[in-house]
C-alpha positions as CSV (number, residue, x, y, z in Angstrom):
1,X,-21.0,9.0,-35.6
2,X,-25.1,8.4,-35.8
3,X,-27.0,5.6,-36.4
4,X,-28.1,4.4,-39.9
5,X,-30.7,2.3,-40.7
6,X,-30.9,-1.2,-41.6
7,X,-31.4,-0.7,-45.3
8,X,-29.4,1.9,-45.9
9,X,-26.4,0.3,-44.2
10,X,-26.9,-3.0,-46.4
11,X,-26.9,-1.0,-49.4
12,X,-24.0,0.6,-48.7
13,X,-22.1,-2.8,-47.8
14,X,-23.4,-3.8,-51.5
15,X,-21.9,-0.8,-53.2
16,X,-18.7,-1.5,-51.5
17,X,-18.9,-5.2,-51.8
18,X,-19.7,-4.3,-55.8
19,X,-16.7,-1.6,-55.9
20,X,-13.9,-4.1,-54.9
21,X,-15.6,-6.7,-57.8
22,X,-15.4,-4.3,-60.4
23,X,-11.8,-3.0,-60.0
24,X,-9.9,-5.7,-58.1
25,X,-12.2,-9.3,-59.2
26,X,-14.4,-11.0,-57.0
27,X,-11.0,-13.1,-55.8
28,X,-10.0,-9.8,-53.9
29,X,-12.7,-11.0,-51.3
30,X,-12.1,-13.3,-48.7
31,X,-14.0,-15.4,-45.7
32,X,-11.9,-17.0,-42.8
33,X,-13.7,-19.2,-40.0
34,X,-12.6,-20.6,-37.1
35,X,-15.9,-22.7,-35.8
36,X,-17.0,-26.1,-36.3
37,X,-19.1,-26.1,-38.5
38,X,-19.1,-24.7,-42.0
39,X,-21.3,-21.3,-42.6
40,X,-23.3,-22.4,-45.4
41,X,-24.9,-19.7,-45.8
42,X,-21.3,-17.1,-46.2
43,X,-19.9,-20.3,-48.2
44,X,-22.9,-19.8,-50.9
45,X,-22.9,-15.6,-51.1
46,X,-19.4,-16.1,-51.4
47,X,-20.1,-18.9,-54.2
48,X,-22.8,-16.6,-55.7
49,X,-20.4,-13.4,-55.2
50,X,-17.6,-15.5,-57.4
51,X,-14.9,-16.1,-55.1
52,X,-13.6,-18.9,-53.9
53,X,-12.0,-17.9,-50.7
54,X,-13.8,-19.4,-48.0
55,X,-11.2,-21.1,-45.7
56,X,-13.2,-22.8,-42.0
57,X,-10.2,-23.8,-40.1
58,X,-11.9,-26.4,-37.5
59,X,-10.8,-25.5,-34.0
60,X,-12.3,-28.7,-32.1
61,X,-9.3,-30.0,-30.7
């Protein structure tokens, strides 16, 4: 398997991403953490995407 570029590789994540909102809901997606602190940033695509799935399970024992 080669190596794609950055672009194209982005739009073919947003094709996919778009696919699974059109036929399954933007519910089907889901964003699992395991760090400290909360990824803002995944927390508001997934916000903008539609889904509410973002779980951040805190590991700091």
């Amino acid at each position: 398997m080669g190596e794609i570029e950055w672009e194209q590789t982005l739009d073919e994540i947003a094709e996919k991403l778009g696919n699974i909102k059109v036929q399954h809901g933007p519910e089907a997606v889901s964003l699992m953490t395991g760090c400290i602190h909360e990824p803002w940033d995944l927390a508001r695509f997934f916000n903008l995407f539609g889904s509410p799935n973002v779980v951040n399970v805190n590991a700091n024992l």
